[in-house]
C-alpha positions as CSV (number, residue, x, y, z in Angstrom):
1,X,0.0,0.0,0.0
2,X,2.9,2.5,0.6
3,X,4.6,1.7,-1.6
4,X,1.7,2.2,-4.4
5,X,1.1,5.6,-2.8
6,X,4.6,7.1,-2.3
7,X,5.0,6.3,-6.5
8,X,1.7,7.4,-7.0
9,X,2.1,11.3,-7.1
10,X,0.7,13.1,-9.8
11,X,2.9,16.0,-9.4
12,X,5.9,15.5,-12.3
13,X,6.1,19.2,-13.6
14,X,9.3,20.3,-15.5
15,X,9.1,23.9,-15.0
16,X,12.4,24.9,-13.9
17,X,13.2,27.4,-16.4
18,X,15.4,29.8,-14.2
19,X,17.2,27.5,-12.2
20,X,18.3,25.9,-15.6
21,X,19.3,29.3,-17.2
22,X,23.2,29.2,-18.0
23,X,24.2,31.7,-15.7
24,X,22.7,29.9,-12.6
25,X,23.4,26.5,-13.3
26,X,26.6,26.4,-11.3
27,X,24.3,27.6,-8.1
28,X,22.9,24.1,-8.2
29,X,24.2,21.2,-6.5
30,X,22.7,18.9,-8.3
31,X,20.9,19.4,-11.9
32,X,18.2,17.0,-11.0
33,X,17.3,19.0,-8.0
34,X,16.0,22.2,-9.0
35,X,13.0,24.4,-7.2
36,X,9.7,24.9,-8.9
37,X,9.7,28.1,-10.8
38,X,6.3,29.3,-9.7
39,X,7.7,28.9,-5.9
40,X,11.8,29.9,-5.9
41,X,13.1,32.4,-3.8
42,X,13.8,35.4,-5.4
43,X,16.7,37.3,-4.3
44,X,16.4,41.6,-3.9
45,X,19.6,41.5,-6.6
46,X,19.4,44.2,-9.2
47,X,22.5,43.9,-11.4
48,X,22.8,40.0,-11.6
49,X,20.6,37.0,-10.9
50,X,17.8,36.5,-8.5
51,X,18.5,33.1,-8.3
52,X,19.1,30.8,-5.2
53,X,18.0,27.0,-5.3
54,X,15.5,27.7,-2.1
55,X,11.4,27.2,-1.9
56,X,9.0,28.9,-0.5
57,X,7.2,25.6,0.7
58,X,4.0,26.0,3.4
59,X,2.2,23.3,5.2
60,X,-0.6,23.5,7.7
61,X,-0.6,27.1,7.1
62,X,3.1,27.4,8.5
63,X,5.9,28.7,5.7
64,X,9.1,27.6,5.7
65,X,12.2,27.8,3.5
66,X,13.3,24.8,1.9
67,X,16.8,24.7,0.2
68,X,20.0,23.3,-1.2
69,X,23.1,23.2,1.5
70,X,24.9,26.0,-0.1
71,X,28.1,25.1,-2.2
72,X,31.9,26.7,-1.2
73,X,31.8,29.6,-3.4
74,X,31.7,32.7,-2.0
75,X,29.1,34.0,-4.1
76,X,26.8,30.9,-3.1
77,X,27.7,31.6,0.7
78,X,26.7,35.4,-0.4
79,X,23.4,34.2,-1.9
80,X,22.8,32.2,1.3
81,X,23.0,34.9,3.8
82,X,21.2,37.3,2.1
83,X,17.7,35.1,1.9
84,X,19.0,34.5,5.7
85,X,17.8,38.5,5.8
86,X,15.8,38.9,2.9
87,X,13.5,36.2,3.9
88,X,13.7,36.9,8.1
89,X,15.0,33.9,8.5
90,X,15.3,33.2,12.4
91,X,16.9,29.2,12.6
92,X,18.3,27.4,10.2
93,X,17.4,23.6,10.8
94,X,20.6,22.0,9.2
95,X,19.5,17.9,8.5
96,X,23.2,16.7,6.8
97,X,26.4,16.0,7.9
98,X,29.3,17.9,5.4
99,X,30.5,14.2,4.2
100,X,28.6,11.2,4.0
101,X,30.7,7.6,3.1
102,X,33.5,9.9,1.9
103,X,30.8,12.0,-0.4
104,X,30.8,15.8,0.3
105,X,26.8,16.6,0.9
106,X,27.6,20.4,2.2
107,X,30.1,22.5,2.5
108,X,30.7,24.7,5.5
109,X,29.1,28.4,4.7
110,X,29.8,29.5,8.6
111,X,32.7,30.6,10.5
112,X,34.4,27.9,12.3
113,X,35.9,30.6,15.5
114,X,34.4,33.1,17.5
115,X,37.4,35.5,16.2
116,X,37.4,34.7,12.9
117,X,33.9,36.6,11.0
118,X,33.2,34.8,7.6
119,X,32.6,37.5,4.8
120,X,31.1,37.0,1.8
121,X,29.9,40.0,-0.8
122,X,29.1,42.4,1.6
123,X,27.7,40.5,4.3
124,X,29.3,39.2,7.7
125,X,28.9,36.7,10.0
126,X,30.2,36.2,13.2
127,X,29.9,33.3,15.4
128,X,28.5,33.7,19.0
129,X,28.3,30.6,20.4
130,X,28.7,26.9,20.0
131,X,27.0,24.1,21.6
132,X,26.8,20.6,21.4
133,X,23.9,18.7,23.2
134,X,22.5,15.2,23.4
135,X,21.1,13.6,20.3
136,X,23.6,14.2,18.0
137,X,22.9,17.9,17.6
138,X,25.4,21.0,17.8
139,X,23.8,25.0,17.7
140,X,24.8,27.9,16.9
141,X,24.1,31.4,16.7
142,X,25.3,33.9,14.7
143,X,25.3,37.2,14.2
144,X,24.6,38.3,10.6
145,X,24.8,42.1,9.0
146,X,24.9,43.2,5.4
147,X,27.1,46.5,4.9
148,X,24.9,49.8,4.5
149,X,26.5,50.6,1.0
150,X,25.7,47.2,-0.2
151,X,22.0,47.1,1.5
152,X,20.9,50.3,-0.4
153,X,21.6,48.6,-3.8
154,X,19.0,46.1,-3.1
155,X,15.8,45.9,-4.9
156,X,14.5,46.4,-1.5
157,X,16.3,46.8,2.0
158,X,16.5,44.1,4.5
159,X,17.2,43.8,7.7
160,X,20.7,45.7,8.6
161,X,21.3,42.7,11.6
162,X,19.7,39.8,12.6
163,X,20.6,36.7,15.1
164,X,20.3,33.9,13.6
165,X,20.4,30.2,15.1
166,X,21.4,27.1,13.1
167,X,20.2,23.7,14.8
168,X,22.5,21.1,12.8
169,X,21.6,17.5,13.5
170,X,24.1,15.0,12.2
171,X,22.5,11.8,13.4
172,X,20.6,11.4,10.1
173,X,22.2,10.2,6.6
174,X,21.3,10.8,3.4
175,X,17.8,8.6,1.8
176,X,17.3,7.2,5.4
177,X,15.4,7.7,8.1
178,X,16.1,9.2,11.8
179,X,14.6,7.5,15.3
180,X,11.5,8.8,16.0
181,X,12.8,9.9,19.3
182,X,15.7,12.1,17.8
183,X,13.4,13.6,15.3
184,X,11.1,14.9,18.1
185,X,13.6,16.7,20.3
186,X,15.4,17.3,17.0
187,X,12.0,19.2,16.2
188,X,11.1,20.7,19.7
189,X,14.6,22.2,19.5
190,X,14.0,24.0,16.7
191,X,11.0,25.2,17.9
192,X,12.4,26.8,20.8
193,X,15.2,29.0,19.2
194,X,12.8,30.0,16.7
195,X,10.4,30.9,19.7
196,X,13.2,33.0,20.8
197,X,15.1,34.8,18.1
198,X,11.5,35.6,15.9
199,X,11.2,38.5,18.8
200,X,14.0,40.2,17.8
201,X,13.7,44.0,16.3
202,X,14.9,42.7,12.8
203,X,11.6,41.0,12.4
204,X,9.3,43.4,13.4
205,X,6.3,43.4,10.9
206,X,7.4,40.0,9.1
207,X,6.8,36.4,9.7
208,X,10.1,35.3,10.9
209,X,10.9,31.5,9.0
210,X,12.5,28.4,10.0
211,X,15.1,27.4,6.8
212,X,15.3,23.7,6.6
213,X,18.4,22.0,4.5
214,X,19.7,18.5,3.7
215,X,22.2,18.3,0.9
216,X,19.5,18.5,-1.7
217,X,17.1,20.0,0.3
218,X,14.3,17.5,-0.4
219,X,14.5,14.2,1.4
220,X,15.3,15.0,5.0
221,X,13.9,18.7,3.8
222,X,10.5,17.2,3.3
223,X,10.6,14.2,5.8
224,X,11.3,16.9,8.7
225,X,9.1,19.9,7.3
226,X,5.6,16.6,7.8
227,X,7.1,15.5,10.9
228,X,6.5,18.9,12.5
229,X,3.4,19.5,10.9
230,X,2.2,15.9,12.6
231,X,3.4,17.8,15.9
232,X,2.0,20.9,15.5
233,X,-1.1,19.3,14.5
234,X,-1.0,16.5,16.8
235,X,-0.9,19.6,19.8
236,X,-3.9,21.2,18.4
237,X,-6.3,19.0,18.9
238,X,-9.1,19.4,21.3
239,X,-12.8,20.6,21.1
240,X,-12.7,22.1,17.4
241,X,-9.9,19.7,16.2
242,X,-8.8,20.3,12.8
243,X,-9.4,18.0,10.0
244,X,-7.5,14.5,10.6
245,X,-3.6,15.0,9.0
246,X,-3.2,12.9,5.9
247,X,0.1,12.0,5.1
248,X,-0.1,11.4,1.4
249,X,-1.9,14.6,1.1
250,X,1.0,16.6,2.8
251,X,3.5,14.6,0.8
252,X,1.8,16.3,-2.2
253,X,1.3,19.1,-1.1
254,X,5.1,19.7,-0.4
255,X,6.4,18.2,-3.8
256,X,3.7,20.7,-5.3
257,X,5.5,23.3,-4.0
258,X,9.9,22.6,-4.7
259,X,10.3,19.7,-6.3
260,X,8.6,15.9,-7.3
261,X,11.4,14.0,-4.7
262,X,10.2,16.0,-1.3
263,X,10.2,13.1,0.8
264,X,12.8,11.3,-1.9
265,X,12.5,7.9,-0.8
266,X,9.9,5.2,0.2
267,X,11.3,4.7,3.3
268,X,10.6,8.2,4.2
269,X,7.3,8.1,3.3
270,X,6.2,4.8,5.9
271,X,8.7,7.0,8.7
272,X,6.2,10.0,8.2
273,X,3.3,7.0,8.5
274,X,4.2,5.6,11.8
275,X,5.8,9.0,13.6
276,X,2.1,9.8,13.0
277,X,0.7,7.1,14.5
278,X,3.4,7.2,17.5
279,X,3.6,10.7,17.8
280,X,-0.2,10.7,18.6
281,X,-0.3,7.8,21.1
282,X,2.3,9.9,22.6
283,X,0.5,13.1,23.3
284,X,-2.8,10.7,24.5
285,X,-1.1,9.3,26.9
286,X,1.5,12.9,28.1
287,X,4.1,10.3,29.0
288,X,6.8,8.2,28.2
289,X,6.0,5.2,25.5
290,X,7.9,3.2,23.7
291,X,8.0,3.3,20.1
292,X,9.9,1.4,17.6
293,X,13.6,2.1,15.7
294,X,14.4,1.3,11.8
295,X,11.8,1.5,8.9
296,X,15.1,-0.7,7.9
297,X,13.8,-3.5,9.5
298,X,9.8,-2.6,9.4
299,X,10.0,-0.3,12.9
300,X,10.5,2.9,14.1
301,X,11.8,2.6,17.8
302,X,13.0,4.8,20.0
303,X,11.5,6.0,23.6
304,X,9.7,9.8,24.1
305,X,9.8,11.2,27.2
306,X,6.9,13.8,27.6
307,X,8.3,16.7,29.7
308,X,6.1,19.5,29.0
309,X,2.7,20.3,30.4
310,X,1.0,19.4,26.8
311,X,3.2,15.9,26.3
312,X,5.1,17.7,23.4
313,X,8.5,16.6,23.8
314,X,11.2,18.6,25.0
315,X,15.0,19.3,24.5
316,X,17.2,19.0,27.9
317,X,20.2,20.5,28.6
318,X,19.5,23.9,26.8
319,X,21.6,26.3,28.6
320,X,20.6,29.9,27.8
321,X,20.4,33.1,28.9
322,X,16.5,34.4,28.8
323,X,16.3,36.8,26.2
């Protein structure tokens, strides 16, 4: 039955004409991965391309960012940032390790020293802070500001400054799946930085977005973008629930919106299926149960423990100042 459903999408539009323009085919990392036309990011360039391979993707009435991890070049690192303002991006949920089985799936577009400001066309970033916590994830924040010359050349100004956070979980590779239980702290931790930094001055008027990157920026993309939509939804419920989540539907939805592979692989696609099913005897019961581990070997494992008040779980060992 999955399997007839996950090959079953209608969706198989070709209609990438400016990602495949000459100029901007060296701003793809791969040539079969290429955003929708009808839903790219444009960039507020004026003398060159607009072009960045990044989505404006939206499920359950929640907008994210969906992209590419940006390539070495300074000008891609460039392109990066500036959607980073342009688009009031506050986290940057980071899903892929730089290599994989000795294949580079990202390359570093962040500084790797709190001394040491990476600069790329006009913009700057510094590095604040470093963290690593449990369940293979490491954050950091950053501080991000375009110079005033270069802002004013812009098609439209953006913000001079922002903080930014980037949540980079490394316990997930490339067409598989993560344990449920390390998707949902993955997820609440997220959550909470984005909670944080969307207050900031730099946002004020906008709807501050959560950027979400594999390699590609459609399997993990897409797998991570429905799992949060199952918690968000999943949280909601009560006396005027909303209609019941359909997987296949959202699956759609998404590859409607970037690109035919959102949710690239059929394993995804059952993981989505039973963090569903698990996620909501989960918030039933607003305690710890037991799950299952590896869509490998037909489960999905793993143990939530339901800290918060509403049984959403929680990240530990987040050691911040209050803001």
């Amino acid at each position: 039955m999955f399997e007839q459903q996950f090959f079953s999408d209608p969706y198989a539009s070709k209609n990438y004409p400016t990602a495949l323009a000459e100029p901007n085919l060296k701003l793809n990392r791969y040539l079969n991965t290429l955003p929708l036309e009808h839903h790219r990011v444009k960039l507020p360039l004026a003398d060159t391309s607009d072009y960045i391979n990044a989505s404006h993707t939206e499920l359950g009435g929640v907008g994210y960012i969906s992209c590419q991890a940006p390539l070495k070049d300074s000008d891609s690192i460039y392109r990066f940032w500036l959607m980073v303002l342009s688009e009031h991006i506050s986290t940057i949920a980071m899903l892929t390790g730089l290599e994989e089985d000795g294949k580079t799936k990202a390359d570093q577009y962040w500084p790797d020293s709190l001394n040491k400001p990476l600069k790329a066309g006009g913009i700057t970033v510094c590095l604040l802070r470093e963290q690593t916590i449990p369940g293979d994830i490491v954050i950091r924040r950053f501080q991000v500001s375009i110079d005033h010359t270069m802002n004013k050349k812009l098609t439209h100004p953006v913000p001079h400054t922002a903080e930014v956070a980037q949540v980079h979980f490394t316990g997930w590779r490339d067409l598989e799946v993560p344990d449920g239980t390390a998707i949902a702290d993955l997820i609440g931790t997220v959550d909470t930085y984005h909670g944080r930094l969307s207050r900031q001055k730099a946002h004020k008027g906008a709807t501050p977005l959560i950027a979400v990157h594999c390699s590609a920026g459609v399997g993990r993309t897409g797998t991570f973008i429905v799992a949060r939509e199952i918690m968000r939804h999943t949280r909601h419920q009560g006396k005027n629930p909303p209609p019941q989540f359909v997987v296949t539907d959202a699956v759609s939805h998404l590859r409607a919106q970037r690109h035919p592979t959102m949710v690239q692989t059929e394993s995804q696609f059952v993981f989505c299926h039973l963090f569903l099913r698990e996620y909501k005897k989960m918030h039933q019961r607003r305690w710890s149960i037991s799950s299952v581990s590896d869509v490998s070997r037909g489960e999905l494992g793993g143990c939530w423990t339901a800290d918060a008040a509403d049984g959403t779980a929680v990240p530990e060992l987040i050691e911040e100042e209050d803001e």
